[in-house]
C-alpha positions in Angstrom: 11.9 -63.1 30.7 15.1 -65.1 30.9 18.2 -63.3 32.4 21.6 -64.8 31.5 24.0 -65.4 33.8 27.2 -67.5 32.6 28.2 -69.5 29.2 29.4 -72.6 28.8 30.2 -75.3 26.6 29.4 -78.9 25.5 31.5 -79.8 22.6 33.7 -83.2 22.1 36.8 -80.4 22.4 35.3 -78.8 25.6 33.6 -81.9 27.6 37.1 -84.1 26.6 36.0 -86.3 24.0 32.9 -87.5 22.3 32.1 -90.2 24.6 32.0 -87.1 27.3 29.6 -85.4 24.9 27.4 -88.0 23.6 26.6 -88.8 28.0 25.9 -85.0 28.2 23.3 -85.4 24.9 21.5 -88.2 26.3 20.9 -86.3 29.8 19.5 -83.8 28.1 17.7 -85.3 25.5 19.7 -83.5 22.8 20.9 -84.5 19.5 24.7 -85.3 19.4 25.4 -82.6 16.8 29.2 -82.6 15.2 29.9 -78.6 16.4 28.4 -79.6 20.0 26.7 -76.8 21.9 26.4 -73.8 23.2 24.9 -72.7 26.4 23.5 -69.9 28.3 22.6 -70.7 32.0 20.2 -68.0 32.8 17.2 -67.7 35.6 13.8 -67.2 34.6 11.6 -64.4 36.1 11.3 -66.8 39.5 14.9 -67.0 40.1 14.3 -70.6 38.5 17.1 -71.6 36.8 17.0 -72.7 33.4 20.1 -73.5 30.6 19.5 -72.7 27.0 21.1 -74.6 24.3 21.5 -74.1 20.7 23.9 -75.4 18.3 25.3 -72.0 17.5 28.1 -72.1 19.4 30.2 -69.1 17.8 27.0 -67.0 19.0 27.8 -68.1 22.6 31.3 -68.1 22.5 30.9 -64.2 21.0 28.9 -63.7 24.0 31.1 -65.5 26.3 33.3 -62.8 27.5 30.5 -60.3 27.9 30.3 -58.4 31.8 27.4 -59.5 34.2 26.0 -56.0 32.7 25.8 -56.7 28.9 24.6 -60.3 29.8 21.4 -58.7 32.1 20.3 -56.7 29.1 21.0 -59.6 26.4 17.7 -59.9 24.3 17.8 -63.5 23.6 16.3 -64.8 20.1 13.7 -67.7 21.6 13.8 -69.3 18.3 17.6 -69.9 18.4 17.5 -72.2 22.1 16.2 -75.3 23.5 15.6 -74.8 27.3 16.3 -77.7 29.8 15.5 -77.1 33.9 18.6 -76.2 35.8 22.0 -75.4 35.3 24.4 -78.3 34.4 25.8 -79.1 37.8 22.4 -79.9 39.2 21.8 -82.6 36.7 24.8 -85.4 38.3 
């Protein structure tokens, strides 16, 4: 079970630019995709943390404002993300 803790994003808009973005892609072994990404950074049953990615971005961005509370009982659709180790500032 994965609990979400924060959103963020990694568009062109968002990261500054698409050279910003297509660096971000490569570290993660994603797909440049024109609408970018959406992310969740959640921890896993562990306290591991993990960041889930999908290309719906309006889903995250609906989600974006939610409180710690509605987050911690988010059922997230496991079809709908790619899940890369960490959280984005540990992968410098």
């Amino acid at each position: 079970m994965l609990t979400p803790r924060e959103t963020a994003f990694a568009t062109p808009a968002d990261l500054g630019g698409s050279g910003n973005y297509r660096r971000l892609c490569r570290k993660l072994n994603l797909n440049a995709v024109p609408d970018g990404y959406g992310l969740i950074l959640a921890t896993d049953e562990n306290g591991n943390q993990v960041t889930l990615c999908t290309g719906d971005v309006e889903y995250v961005r609906a989600i974006a404002g939610a409180s710690p509370e509605v987050l911690a009982g988010l059922e997230l659709p496991a079809d709908k993300f790619l899940t890369r180790d960490g959280w984005p500032e540990s992968w410098a």
